[in-house]
C-alpha positions as CSV (number, residue, x, y, z in Angstrom):
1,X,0.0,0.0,0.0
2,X,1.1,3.5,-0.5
3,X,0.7,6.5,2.0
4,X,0.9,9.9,1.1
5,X,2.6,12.1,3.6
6,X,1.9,16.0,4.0
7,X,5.0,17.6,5.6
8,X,4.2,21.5,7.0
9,X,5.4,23.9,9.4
10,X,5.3,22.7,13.4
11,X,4.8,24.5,16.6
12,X,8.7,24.7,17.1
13,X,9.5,25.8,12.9
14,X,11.6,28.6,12.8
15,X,13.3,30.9,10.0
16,X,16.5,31.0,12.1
17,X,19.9,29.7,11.5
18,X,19.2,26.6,13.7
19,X,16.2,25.4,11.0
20,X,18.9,24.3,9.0
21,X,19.8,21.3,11.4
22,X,15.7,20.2,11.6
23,X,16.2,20.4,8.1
24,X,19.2,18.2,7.8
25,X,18.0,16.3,10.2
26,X,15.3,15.5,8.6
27,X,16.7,14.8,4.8
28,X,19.2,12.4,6.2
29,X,16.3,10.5,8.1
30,X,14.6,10.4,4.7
31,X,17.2,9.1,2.8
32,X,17.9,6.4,5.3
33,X,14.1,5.3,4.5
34,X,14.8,5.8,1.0
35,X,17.7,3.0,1.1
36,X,15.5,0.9,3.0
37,X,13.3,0.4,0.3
38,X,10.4,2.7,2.4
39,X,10.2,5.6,0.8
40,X,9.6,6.1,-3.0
41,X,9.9,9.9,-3.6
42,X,9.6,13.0,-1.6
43,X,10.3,16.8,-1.5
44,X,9.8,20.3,-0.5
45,X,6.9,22.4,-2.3
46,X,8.2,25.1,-4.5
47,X,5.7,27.4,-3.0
48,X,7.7,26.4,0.7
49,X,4.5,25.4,1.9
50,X,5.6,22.4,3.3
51,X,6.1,18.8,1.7
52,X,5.1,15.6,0.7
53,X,6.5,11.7,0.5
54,X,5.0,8.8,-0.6
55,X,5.8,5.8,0.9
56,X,5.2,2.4,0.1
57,X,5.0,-0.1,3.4
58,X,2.6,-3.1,4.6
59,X,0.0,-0.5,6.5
60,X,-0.6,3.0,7.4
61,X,0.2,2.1,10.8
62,X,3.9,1.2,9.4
63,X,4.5,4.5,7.9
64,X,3.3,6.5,11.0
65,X,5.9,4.8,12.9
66,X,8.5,6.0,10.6
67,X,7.2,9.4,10.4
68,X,6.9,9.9,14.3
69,X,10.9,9.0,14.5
70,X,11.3,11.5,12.3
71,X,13.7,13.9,14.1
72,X,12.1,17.3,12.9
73,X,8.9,15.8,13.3
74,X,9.3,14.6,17.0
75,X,11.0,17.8,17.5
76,X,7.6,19.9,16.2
77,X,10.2,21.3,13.6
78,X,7.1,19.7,11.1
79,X,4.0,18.0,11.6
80,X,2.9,15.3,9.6
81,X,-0.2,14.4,8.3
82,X,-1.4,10.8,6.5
83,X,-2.8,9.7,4.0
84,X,-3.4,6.3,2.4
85,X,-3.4,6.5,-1.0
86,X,-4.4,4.4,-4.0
87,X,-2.7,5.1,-7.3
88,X,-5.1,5.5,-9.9
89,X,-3.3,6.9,-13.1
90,X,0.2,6.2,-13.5
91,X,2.7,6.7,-16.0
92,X,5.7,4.1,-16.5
93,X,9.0,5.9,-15.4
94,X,10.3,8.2,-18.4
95,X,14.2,6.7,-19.9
């Protein structure tokens, strides 16, 4: 199954200096996931509204438990919000 992961701006988010390390933080923990097969794609919003990551795991309850050891999310840096999703339309990977 896949859930669909809405990243935004936590109690503790700050534009200082020290968001850099929640934000570091944070992409390291998702790569981690990403090389462990959990995560399929991610990124910020352009608009710097926040974010999103799809992950593909056994149950909802599965991803929620990697999203809560999320260090900028147990931090409040971000909150997260999810959403199982079913894939609908997709287009085979371009070459």
């Amino acid at each position: 199954m896949h859930v669909a992961v809405i990243y935004s701006k936590g109690p503790a988010w700050t534009d200082s200096d020290a968001a850099q390390d929640q934000i570091e933080a944070h992409k390291t923990y998702q790569h981690r996931n990403f090389d462990a097969g959990k995560l399929v794609m991610g990124g910020p919003f352009i608009d710097e509204a926040g974010g999103m990551a799809i992950y593909e795991a056994q149950s909802k309850e599965e991803v929620e438990a990697i999203v809560q050891n999320d260090p900028a999310v147990k931090s409040g840096f971000y909150l997260a919000s999810l959403h199982s999703w079913r894939i609908a339309v997709r287009r085979p990977p371009s070459r």
